[in-house]
Every structure is written in structure tokens, then in C-alpha cells.
C-alpha positions in Angstrom: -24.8 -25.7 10.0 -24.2 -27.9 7.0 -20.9 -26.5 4.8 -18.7 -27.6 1.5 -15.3 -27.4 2.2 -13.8 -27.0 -1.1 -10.4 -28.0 -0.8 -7.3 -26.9 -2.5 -6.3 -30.8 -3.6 -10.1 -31.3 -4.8 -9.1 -27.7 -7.1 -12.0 -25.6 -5.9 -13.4 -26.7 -9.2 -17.0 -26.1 -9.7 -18.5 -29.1 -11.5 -20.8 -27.8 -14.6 -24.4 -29.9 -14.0 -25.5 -28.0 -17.4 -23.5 -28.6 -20.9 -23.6 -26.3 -23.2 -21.9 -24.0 -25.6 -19.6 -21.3 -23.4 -20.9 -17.8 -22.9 -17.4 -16.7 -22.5 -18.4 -14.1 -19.9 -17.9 -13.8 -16.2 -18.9 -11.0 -13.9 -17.6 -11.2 -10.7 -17.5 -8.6 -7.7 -14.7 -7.6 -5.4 -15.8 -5.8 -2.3 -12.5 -3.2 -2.2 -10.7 -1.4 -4.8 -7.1 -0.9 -5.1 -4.8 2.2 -5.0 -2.4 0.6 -7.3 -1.9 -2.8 -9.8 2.1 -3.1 -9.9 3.4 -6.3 -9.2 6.3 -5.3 -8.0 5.1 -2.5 -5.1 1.7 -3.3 -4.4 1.0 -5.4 -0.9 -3.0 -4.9 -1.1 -5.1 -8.3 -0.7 -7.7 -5.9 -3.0 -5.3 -5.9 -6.0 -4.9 -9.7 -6.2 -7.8 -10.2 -8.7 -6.5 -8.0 -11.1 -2.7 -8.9 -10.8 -3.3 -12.3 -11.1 -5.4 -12.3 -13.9 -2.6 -9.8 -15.4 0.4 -11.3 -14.4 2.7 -14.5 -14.2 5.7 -15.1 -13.4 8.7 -17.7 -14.0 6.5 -20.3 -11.9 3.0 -20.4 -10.3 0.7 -22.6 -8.2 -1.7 -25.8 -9.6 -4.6 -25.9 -7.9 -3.3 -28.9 -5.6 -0.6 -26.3 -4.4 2.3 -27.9 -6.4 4.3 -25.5 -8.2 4.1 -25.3 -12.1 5.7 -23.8 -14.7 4.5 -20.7 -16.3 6.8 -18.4 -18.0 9.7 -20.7 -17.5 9.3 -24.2 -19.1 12.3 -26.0 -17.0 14.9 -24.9 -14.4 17.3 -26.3 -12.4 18.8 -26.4 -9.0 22.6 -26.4 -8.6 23.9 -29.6 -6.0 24.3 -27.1 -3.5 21.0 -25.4 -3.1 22.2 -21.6 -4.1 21.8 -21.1 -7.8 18.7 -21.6 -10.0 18.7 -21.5 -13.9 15.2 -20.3 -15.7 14.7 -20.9 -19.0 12.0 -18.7 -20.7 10.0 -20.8 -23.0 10.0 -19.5 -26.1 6.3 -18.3 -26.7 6.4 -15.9 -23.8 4.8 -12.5 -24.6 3.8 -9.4 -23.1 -0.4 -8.5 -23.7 1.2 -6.0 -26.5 2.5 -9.1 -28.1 6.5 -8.4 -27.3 8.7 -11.4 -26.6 9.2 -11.9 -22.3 12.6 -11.9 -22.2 15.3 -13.1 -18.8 16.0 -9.0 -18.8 12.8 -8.5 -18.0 13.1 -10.3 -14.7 16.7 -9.0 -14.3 14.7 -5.6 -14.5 11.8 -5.7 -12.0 14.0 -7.5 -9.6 16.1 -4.6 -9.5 13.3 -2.2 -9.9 11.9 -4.3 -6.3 15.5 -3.9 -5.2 15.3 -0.1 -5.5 13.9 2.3 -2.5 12.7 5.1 -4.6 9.9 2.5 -6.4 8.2 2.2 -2.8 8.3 -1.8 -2.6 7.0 -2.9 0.4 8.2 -6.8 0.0 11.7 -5.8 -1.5 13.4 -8.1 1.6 11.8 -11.2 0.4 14.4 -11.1 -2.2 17.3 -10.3 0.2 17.6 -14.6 -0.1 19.4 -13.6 -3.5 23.3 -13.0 -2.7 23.8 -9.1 -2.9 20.2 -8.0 -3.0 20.0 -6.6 0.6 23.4 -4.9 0.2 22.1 -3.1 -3.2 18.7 -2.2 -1.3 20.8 0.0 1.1 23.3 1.5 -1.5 22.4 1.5 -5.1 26.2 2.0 -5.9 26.9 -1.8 -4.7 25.4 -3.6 -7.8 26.8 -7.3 -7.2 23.5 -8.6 -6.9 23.8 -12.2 -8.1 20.6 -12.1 -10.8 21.8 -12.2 -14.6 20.3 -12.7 -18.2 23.1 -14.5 -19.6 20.8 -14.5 -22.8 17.2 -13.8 -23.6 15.8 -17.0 -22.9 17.9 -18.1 -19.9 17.6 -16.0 -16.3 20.2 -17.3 -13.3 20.4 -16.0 -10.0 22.4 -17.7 -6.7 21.2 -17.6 -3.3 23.3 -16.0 -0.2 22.5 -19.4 1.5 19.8 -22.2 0.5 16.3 -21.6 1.1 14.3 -24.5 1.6 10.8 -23.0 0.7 12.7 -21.3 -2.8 10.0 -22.3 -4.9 6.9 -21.3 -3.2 8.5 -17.6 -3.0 8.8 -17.4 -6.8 5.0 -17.3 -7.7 4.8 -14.3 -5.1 4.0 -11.1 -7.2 7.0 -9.4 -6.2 8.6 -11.8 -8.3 6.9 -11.1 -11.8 8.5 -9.6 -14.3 7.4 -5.8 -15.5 9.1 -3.7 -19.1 11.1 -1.1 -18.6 10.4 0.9 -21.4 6.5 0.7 -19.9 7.0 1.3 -16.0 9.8 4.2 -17.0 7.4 6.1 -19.2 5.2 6.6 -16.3 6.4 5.3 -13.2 3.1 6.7 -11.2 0.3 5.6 -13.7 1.4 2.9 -16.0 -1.0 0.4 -13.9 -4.0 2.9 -14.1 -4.4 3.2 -17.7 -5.1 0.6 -20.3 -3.0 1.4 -22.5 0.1 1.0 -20.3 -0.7 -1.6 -18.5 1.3 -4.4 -20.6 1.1 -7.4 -18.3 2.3 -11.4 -19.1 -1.1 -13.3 -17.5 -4.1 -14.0 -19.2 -6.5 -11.6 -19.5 -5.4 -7.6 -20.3 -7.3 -4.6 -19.1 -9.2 -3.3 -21.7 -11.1 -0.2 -19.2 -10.5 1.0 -15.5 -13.6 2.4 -14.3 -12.6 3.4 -10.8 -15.4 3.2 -8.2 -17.1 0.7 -10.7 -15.2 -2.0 -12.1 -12.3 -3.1 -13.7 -13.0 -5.0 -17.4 -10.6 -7.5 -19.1 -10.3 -9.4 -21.9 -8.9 -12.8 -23.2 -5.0 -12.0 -24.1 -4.5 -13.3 -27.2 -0.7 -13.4 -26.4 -0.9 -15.1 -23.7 1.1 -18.8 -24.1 -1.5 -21.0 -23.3 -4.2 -19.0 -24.8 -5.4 -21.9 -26.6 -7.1 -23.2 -23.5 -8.4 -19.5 -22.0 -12.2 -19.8 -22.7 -13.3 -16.5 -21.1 -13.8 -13.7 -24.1 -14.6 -11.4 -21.2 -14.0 -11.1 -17.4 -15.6 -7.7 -15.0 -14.5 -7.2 -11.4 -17.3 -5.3 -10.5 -17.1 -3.4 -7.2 -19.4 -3.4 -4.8 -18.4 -2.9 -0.8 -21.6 -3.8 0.6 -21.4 -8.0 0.8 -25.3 -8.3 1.3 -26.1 -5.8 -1.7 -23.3 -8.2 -3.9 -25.2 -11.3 -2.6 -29.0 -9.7 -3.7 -27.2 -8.7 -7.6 -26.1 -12.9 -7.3 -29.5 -14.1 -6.2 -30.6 -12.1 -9.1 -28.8 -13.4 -11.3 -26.9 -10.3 -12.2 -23.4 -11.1 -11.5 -21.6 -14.8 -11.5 -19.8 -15.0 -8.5 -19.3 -12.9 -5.4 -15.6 -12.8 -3.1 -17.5 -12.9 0.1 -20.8 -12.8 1.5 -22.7 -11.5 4.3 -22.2 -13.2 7.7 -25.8 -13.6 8.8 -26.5 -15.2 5.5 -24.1 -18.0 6.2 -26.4 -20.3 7.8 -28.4 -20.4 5.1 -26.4 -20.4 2.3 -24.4 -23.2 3.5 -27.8 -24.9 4.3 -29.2 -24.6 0.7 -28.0 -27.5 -2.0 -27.0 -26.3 -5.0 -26.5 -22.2 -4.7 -22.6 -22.4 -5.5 -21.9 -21.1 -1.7 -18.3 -22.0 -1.3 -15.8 -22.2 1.9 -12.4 -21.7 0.9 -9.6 -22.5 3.5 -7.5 -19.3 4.2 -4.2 -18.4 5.5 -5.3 -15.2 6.5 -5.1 -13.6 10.0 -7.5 -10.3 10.9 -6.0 -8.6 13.8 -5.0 -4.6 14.5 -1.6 -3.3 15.1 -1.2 -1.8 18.7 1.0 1.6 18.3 3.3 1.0 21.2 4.4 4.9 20.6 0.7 6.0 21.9 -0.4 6.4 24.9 -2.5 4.2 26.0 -1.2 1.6 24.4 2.2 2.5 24.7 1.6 0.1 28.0 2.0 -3.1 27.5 -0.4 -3.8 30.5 -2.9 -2.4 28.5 -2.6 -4.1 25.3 -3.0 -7.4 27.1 -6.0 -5.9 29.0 -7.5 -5.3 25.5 -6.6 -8.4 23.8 -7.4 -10.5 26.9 -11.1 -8.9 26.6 -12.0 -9.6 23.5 -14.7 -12.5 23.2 -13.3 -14.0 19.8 -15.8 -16.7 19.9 -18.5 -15.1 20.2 -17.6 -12.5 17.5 -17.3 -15.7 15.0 -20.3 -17.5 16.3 -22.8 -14.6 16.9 -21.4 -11.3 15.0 -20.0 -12.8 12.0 -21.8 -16.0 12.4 -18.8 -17.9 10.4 -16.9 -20.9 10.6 -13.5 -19.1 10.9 -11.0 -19.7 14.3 -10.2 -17.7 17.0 -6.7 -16.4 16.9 -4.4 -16.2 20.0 -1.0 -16.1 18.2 -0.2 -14.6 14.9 0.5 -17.6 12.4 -2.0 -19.4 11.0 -3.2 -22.8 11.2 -1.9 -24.9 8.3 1.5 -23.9 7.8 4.4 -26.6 8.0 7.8 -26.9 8.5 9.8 -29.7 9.5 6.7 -31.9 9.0 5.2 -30.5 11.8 1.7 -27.8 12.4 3.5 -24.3 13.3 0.5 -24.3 15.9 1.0 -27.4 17.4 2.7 -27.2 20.7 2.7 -23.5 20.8 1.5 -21.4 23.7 -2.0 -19.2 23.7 0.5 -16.3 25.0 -2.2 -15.4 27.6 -5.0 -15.6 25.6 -8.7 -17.5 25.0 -11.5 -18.3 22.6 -13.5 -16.7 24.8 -12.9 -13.1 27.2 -10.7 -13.5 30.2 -12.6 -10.6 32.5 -10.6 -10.8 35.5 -7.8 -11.3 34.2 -7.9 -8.3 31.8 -9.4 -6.2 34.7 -6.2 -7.2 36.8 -3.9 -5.9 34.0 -5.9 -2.5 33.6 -5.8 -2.1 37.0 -2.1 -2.7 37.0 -1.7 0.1 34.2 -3.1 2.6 36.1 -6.7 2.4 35.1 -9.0 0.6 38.1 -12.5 -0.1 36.7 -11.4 2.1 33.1 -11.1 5.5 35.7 -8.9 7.8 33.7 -8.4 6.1 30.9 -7.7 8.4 28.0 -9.2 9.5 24.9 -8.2 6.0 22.2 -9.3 5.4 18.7 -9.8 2.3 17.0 -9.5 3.0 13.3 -10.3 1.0 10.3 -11.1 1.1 6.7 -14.7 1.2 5.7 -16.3 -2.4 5.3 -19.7 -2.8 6.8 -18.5 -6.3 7.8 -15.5 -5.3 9.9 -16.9 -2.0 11.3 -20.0 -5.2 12.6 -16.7 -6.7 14.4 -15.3 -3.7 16.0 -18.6 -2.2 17.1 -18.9 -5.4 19.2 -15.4 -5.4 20.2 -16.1 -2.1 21.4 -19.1 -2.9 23.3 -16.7 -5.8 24.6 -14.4 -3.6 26.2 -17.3 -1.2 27.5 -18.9 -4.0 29.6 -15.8 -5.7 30.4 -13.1 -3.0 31.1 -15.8 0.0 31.8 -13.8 2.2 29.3 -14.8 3.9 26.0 -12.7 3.7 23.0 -14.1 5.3 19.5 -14.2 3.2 16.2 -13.1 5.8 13.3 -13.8 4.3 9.6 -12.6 6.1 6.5 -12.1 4.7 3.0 -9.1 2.6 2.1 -7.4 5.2 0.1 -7.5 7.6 3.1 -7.3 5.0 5.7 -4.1 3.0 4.5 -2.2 5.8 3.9 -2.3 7.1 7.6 -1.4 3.4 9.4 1.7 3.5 7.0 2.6 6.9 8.2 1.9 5.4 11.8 -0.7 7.9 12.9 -3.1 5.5 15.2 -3.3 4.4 18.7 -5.4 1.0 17.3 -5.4 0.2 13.3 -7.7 -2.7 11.9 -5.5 -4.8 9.5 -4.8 -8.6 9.2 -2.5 -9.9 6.9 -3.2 -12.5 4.3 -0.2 -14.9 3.3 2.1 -14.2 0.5 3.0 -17.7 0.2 2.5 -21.0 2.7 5.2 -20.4 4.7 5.1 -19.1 8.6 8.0 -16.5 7.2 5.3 -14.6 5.5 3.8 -13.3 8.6 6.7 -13.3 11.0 8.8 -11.6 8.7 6.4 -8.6 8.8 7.6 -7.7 12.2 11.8 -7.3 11.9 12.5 -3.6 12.3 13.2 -3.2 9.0 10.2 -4.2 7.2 7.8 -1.8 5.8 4.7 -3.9 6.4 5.5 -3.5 10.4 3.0 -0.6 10.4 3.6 -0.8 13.8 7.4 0.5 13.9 7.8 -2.1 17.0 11.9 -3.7 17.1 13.2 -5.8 19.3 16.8 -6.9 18.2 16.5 -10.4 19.5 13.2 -11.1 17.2 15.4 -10.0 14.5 18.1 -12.2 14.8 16.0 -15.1 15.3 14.2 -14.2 12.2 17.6 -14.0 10.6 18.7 -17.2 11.3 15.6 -19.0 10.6 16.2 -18.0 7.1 19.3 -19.0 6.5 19.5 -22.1 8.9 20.2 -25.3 6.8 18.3 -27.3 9.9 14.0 -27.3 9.5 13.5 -27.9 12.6 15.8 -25.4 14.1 14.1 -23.1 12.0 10.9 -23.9 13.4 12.1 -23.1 17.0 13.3 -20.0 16.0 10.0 -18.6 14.3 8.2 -19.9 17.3 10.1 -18.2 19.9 9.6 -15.1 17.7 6.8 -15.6 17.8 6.4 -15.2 21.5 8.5 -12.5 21.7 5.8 -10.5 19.6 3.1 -12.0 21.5 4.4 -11.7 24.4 4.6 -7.5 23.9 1.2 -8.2 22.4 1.8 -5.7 19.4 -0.7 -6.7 18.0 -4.5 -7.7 18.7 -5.3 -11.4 17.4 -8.8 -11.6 16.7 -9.3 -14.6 14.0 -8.2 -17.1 11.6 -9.5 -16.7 8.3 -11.6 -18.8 6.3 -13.6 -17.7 2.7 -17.0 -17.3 2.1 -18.2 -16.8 -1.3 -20.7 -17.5 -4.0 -20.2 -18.5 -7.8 -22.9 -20.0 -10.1 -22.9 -23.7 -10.3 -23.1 -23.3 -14.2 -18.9 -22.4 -13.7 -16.8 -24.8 -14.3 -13.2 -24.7 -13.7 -12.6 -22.0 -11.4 -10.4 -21.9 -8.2 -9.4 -19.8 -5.2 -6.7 -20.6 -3.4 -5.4 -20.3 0.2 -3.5 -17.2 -0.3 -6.9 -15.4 -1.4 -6.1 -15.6 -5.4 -9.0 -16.2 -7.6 -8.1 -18.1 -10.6 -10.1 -17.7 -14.0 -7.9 -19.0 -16.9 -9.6 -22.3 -17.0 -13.0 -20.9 -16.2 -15.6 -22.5 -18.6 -19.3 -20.7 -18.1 -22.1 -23.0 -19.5 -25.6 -21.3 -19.6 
């Protein structure tokens, strides 16, 4: 089938065919809600939207990936690669129209740095000297982040980190108030009022189960050039009923659509269907705690049974890769593809029957006889409960064994995995920034986003010297053999590389989505 690729160097921008005076409007529907909007703790793909239309930090990304300032105007490096010097520019405000000042930073950092605030990325700023050490004992505050003044924020480095600058426009790294997040610590992101943000658009109402509505920040430092008045995230979880309200002409854009629609919409000149490259992964965590999966036998029976292509070509009819590894195509270091060169760990486009018949066999299950009671759980998403029915069906016709899909919604489902209470758990992981650390870094024992509570010690320590290594391509070695290390247990089960699929009118001009799944509406110009 015919498709635009939209890439990130062309800006995703959305040529305007129509002039005419700005509505200054744009409704556009997410398909999941989020628990939470904090910058600081929240690690849900389904807050982005809002968050980034809330919130910026010192730096963030141009749409040809090079990173900008934001709410810094300059920095600099020190010769050696350890300390960095921010300097605020001076018409940095908060939505409620109070100066941004380095404390700010100093704050949330900390804030991150803290257990008790439930930070599920705190160890991406273990890079900064002390930071890991305050983490585990509050009472060891030589963390090397100051405010010498208002306007200047410094911070030095345990050892240099080559990709510094593409961690800083990571949420985690945005500033929040104190006086806000300390007057409620549990709600300040759910109400309106309270939730005091630097980007460039503020919440104006929270209608949960409906939508989220913003509005223009007039604080905002480059508000000047911030032609939308008015900007809904409307929710709606079913992609095809999103994709009838667009046809319609009832809602701008759409952040996905329905996979047996693709054909056509990529077919059709003219309809705004975009494909946006991804550095996304969807897999599910094994539980290597739970029988039957505690086997590794029978993890690789499962993964090695899985049709991937034909889930892409025929289920999800999509233009997305099948995964056999964790990272991502499109992720360099060293000058060189992470992917290129690396093994398939066992794995194929397409089922390996025999092969994963072998292994069951091997576990103690000939032809699926005895295999226990399993569950495959996932959060409710008409799309994804498609791909696991036919995974399912997969593993009835090739393994002879019966496994049950369980769905329940988000803010039930997510909850559980975290509390480790699944034999199989949909997920996938979407990057946090382009860099192979943000997936492989998941995995350390340590980390609260290994919702499988797998360790190995030597996947730590190769993790832990890829970081600090001053050599790229010894740091490339070492992700890749961890890499295979976690493969080769199979913790988890690859299923595809993500591109996405989405709709926005053609009479939008100027918005952008990048790879790491952020929609971008600060230069959005709407001519109708």
C-alpha cells in the first residue's frame, strides 16, 4: 500500500493548502487517559500530551531532533565533560505568571531524587555526582546540583556522559514549585487550579473519562508565536469510533487509527493520514517468579511461536517491524545502527513451530499435556486485545495449550504489573530519549520500570560501565551483550517495532510528532 512517511528532519509539518484567518482551536483525541500529570513521577506514554503541552524544561527538541533552548537561553560545558552551567532566561514564568527560577530545578531534582515521591526514572539522574548516594539515604545531601543565583543553575557529572543533552528534555528533568507540589503532593496535577506548569498551554478543566481542555498561556516566553487560543484532548479508546468523529469532521486530529483502515487511508491523497517513525517497542514482561514461566524453556517456546509477521501484515495490517531483541531500530552510538550486527537471540519474523515444540517438550509439557492454568493480562485497548487474541490462537494451534487473555482498565491493570502479580503482562516501552540506554536501563535490578523483578548481576555491571565508559564503542558492546543476556533468559516477549499511525486535518499547519511519541502544538496554525 501507498504511505507518507513524515519524517522527523522534514518536521512532521502539515503544509496549509487553504489560507485563511486562524480559528485558534484544535480538538484532538488521545485513546488512553492518565492516572497522573507530574513531570517528575509519571512514566505513562498516555500522559505525554498533556505534559508536554504543560511543561518545559532547561532544553527541548526542534523538530529535526537537535536540541534547543527553552527555559535556558545558553549553557556551557566545562573542558572536561562533568559540569554544565544553565542560565535561566530572564522571561521564564510559571502559567500563574511567577518568575522560573534555577531553585526550581534545584527542587524537582531533588524531589525526583527522593523515594517517598514514587519516581520511577529517579536513576536517570544518578549521572549527576551524588545523586544515587542521596536516593538511598536522604541524610547524604552532596548531590552536585546548585542555584548559585536565580538565574544561573550548575550541576557536575560523576563521569561524562556523552548523550548529556538529549537526557535533559526528558520530563524527569522539568522543573515543578515547591510551594505548589507541597500543598498537595497527591492532587496538585488533577486540579486546575494547582497545576502551575512552564509549557505552553495551561489546564483550564480536567474532565476525567472525557477530556482534558487547555488554553494559550499567556506567560509562556514565546507566547508571542502560540496561535492556538484553545486546545482539547478528547478521549476516546475506541481508534475506529475516533476515526468516524474525524471523518466527520468533528475532531482535528486523531493519535492513532484503526489497523484495518490502514490500507485505505494510506491509499487516499489528501486525508492528513500520517506515519510517524517510532522508537517504541510492544512486548510483555514474562514473570520468571511464576510457574510456567518461571521456565525459561518455556518462555522461549512462547516467544519462538509467535507469528510476528503475520500479526503486522494480517491482524494489525501496519507497516511496523517485527521485534526479535528489545532495542529498537534507529538508535546510534559510535556511528553505528544498535541493530546492526546483532543476533535474533532465537527468534523469527515468522513462528518457529518445531523448534518451540522442542522447547515445550523439553519443559515438561509434550504436545501442551499438563500445562498449567497461565494468564495473559493486558490493559483494555480494542487494538491490543486484536493482537493477543491472535497470539493466543497462535500458541493454541502451535503449542496445543490454552492460555487466557484477562483485560482490565489501565488504572486497575497498571497498578497490579507494578506490584508483580502476573504470569504474562502486555506492556512495551516507548523511548525516553534516542538513546539504546532508555530501554536497557529498564532491566538493572534496581530499576522500578523492570516490572519484571528479573536481576542478573553481570547485566548490571555491563549496564554500569556502558554509562560511565569514556569509549562509544565499548559502550556499544557492552549494551549489546546486555542485551543478550536479557534475551537470552527471554524475559521478555518481543513482538514489534513501533511505528505511528494517525490522522490530522490537512487544514493544520505546523504541527509535529516526534519519535519518542510527543505531539507538539505550540506552532500549530489551524486555517478553516
Amino acid at each position: 500500500m501507498t504511505k507518507t512517511y513524515l519524517s522527523l528532519a522534514a518536521a512532521l509539518m502539515l503544509a496549509s493548502a487553504v489560507p485563511a484567518l486562524a480559528a485558534g482551536e484544535l480538538t484532538y483525541v488521545v485513546n488512553n487517559e492518565s492516572a497522573t500529570f507530574d513531570p517528575s513521577t509519571s512514566t505513562e506514554t498516555f500522559a505525554l500530551p498533556v505534559i508536554g503541552a504543560t511543561f518545559e524544561g532547561l532544553v527541548k527538541y526542534a523538530p529535526d531532533g537537535s536540541v534547543v533552548p527553552a527555559l535556558a537561553e545558553k549553557w556551557e560545558v566545562s573542558p572536561d565533560g562533568l559540569t554544565y552551567t544553565f542560565h535561566i532566561r530572564p522571561d521564564a514564568k510559571w502559567s500563574d505568571g511567577k518568575p522560573v527560577t534555577a531553585g526550581d530545578f534545584v527542587y524537582a531534582w531533588k524531589r525526583v531524587l527522593t523515594p517517598s515521591s514514587g519516581a520511577k526514572n529517579a536513576s536517570i539522574l544518578y549521572a549527576i555526582a551524588g545523586a544515587e548516594e542521596y536516593y538511598n539515604d536522604q541524610s547524604v545531601d552532596n548531590i552536585a546540583v546548585s542555584a548559585p543565583d536565580d538565574a544561573t543553575l550548575t550541576f557536575t557529572l560523576k563521569a561524562p556522559v556523552a548523550y548529556m543533552m538529549q537526557l535533559l528534555p526528558f520530563q524527569v528533568f522539568d522543573p515543578v514549585r515547591a510551594d505548589v507540589v507541597e500543598a498537595n503532593p497527591e492532587g496538585w496535577t488533577r486540579d486546575p487550579a494547582t497545576f502551575i506548569g512552564t509549557g505552553p498551554f495551561r489546564v483550564t478543566e480536567f474532565n476525567f473519562g472525557k477530556s482534558t481542555v487547555l488554553e494559550k498561556n499567556p506567560n509562556y516566553y514565546n507566547a508571542a508565536n502560540v496561535s492556538l487560543d484553545k486546545l482539547t484532548f478528547r478521549l476516546v479508546p475506541d481508534p475506529a469510533t475516533a476515526l468516524a468523529a474525524f471523518e466527520a469532521g468533528d475532531v482535528d486530529g486523531i493519535e492513532a487509527v484503526p489497523g484495518p483502515e490502514l490500507p485505505r487511508l494510506a491509499s487516499e491523497e489528501g486525508n492528513g493520514f500520517m506515519v510517524v517513525p517510532a522508537l517504541g517497542h510492544t512486548y510483555a514482561f514474562f514473570n520468571p517468579a511464576k510457574s510456567p514461566v518461571d521456565n525459561v524453556k518455556v518462555r522461549k517456546a512462547l516467544a519462538e511461536a509467535v507469528d510476528r509477521q503475520n500479526l503486522i501484515d494480517f491482524v494489525m495490517q501496519s507497516a511496523d517491524l517485527p521485534a526479535t531483541g528489545l532495542v529498537p531500530p534507529g538508535m546510534n552510538v559510535a556511528g553505528q545502527e544498535f541493530r546492526d550486527g546483532t543476533s535474533d537471540f532465537g527468534l523469527a519474523p515468522t513462528a518457529l513451530v518445531e523448534d518451540a515444540q522442542k522447547l515445550l517438550a523439553e519443559a515438561g509439557y509434550p504436545d501442551g499435556k499438563g500445562f498449567p492454568e497461565t494468564v495473559f493480562m493486558t490493559y483494555s485497548s480494542p487494538p491490543i486485545e486484536k493482537v493477543l487474541e491472535a497470539i493466543q490462537q497462535m500458541w493454541k494451534q502451535n503449542l496445543n495449550i490454552d492460555v487466557k487473555i484477562q483485560a482490565s482498565e489501565w488504572q486497575v491493570y497498571y497498578p497490579e504489573v507494578q506490584k508483580t502479580q502476573f504470569q504474562i503482562a502486555q506492556m512495551g516501552w516507548g523511548a525516553d530519549y534516542p538513546h539504546p540506554m532508555t530501554f536497557l536501563e529498564n532491566f538493572t535490578t534496581d530499576s522500578p520500570n523492570n516490572l519484571a523483578k528479573w536481576s542478573n548481576a553481570d547485566y548490571d555491571a555491563l549496564i554500569a560501565d556502558a554509562k560511565v565508559t569514556q569509549d562509544p564503542a565499548k559502550s556499544l558492546d557492552d549494551m549489546r551483550k546486555a542485551e543478550a543476556i536479557l534475551m537470552d533468559e527471554m524475559v521478555i516477549l518481543p513482538l514489534y517495532y513501533r511505528s505511528n499511525y494517525m490522522m490530522m486535518k490537512p487544514y493544520v499547519e505546523g504541527f509535529w510528532r516526534s519519535p519518542l511519541n510527543q505531539p507538539y502544538f505550540d506552532a500549530v496554525v489551524v486555517n478553516k
